[in-house]
N, C-alpha and C positions, 0 to 999 in steps of 0.2 A: 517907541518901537525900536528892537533890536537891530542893528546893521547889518547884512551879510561881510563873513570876512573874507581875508585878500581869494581864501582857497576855495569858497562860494565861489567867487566873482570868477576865479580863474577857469573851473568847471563850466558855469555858462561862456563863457569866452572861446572854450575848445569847442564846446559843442555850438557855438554859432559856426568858429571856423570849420570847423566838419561837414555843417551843414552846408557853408558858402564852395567849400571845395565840391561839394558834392550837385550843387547847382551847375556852376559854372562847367564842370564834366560833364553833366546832363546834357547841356545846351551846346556844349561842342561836340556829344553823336547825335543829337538830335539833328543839329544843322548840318553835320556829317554823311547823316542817314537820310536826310530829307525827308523828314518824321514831322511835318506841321502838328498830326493829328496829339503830337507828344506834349505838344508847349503844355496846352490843358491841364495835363498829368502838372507839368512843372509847378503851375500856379498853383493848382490846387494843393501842392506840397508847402509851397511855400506862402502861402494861406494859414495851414496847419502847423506850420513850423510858430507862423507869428503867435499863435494861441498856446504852444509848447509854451515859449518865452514866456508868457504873462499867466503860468503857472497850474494850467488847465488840466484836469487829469486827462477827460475823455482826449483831449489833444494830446499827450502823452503818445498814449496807448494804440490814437490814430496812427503816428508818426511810428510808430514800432509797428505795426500793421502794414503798413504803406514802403516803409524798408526792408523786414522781412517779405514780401511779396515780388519785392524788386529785386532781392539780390534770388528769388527761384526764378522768377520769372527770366533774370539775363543769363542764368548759367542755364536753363532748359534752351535760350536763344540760342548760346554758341555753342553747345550740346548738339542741337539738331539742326542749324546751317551754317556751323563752320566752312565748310566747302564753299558756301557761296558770300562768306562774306570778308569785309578788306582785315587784313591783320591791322589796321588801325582798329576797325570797330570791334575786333575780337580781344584786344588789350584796353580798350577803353570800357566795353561792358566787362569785362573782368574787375577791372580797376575798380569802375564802380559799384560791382555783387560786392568786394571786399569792404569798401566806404562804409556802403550801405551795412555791412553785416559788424563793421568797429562801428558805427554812430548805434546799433539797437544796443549790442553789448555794455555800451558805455550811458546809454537812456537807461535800462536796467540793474548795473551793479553800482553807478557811480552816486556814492553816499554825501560828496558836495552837492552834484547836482538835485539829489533827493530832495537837502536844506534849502537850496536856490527855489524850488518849486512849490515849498512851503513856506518859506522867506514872502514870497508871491502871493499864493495866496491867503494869508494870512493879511498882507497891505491889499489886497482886493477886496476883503471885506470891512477894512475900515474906511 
C-alpha cells in the first residue's frame, strides 16, 4: 500500500489543528455563556470529526453541515442580541463563525486532504 506523503500528512494535521482550536473556543463560550445544553452539540462534533479522520464521506459532508450551520447560526446570534451580550461572547462567536467558515472551505477545496480521505479509505477496506 501507497504511503501518504509529507503534504497528505500536513493537510490532515491542519485540519485536526483547526478543528482542536475550534473545540477548545467552543468550550470557552460555552463555559462563558453557561450553555450546559451546548457540551452535546460539542461531543457530538467531535464524534463526527473522529469519523472525518478515518476517511468517512457521509462524515465529511456531516462535519461541513454542522460548521456551515454554525457559523449562520452565531452571526444570526450576535446579529439579533448584540445589545445583550458581553463583548467577550460577541468576539468569541465571531471568531468562531470565521473558524468554523475556513475548516468548511478548506474540508472542500483542499486536494491533500481529498488524497488523505482516500489514502483512508482505501486502508479501510483492506
Amino acid at each position: 500500500m501507497i504511503h501518504p506523503t509529507q503534504s497528505v500528512l500536513k493537510a490532515r494535521n491542519t485540519l485536526l489543528a483547526m478543528f482542536l482550536l475550534l473545540c477548545v473556543l467552543d468550550s470557552a463560550l460555552v463555559i462563558a455563556a453557561q450553555d450546559r445544553w451546548a457540551i452535546g452539540r460539542i461531543l457530538l462534533t467531535i464524534v463526527v470529526m473522529y469519523f472525518v479522520i478515518q476517511g468517512k464521506k457521509w462524515a465529511k459532508w456531516l462535519l461541513v453541515g454542522i460548521c456551515s450551520l454554525l457559523v449562520v447560526s452565531l452571526i444570526t446570534l450576535v446579529l439579533a442580541l448584540s445589545s445583550k451580550l458581553s463583548a467577550a461572547l460577541i468576539v468569541g462567536s465571531l471568531s468562531m463563525a470565521v473558524l468554523s467558515a475556513a475548516i468548511v472551505v478548506y474540508m472542500v477545496s483542499s486536494k491533500d486532504l481529498d488524497c488523505y480521505f482516500a489514502y483512508k479509505r482505501k486502508a479501510n477496506l483492506q
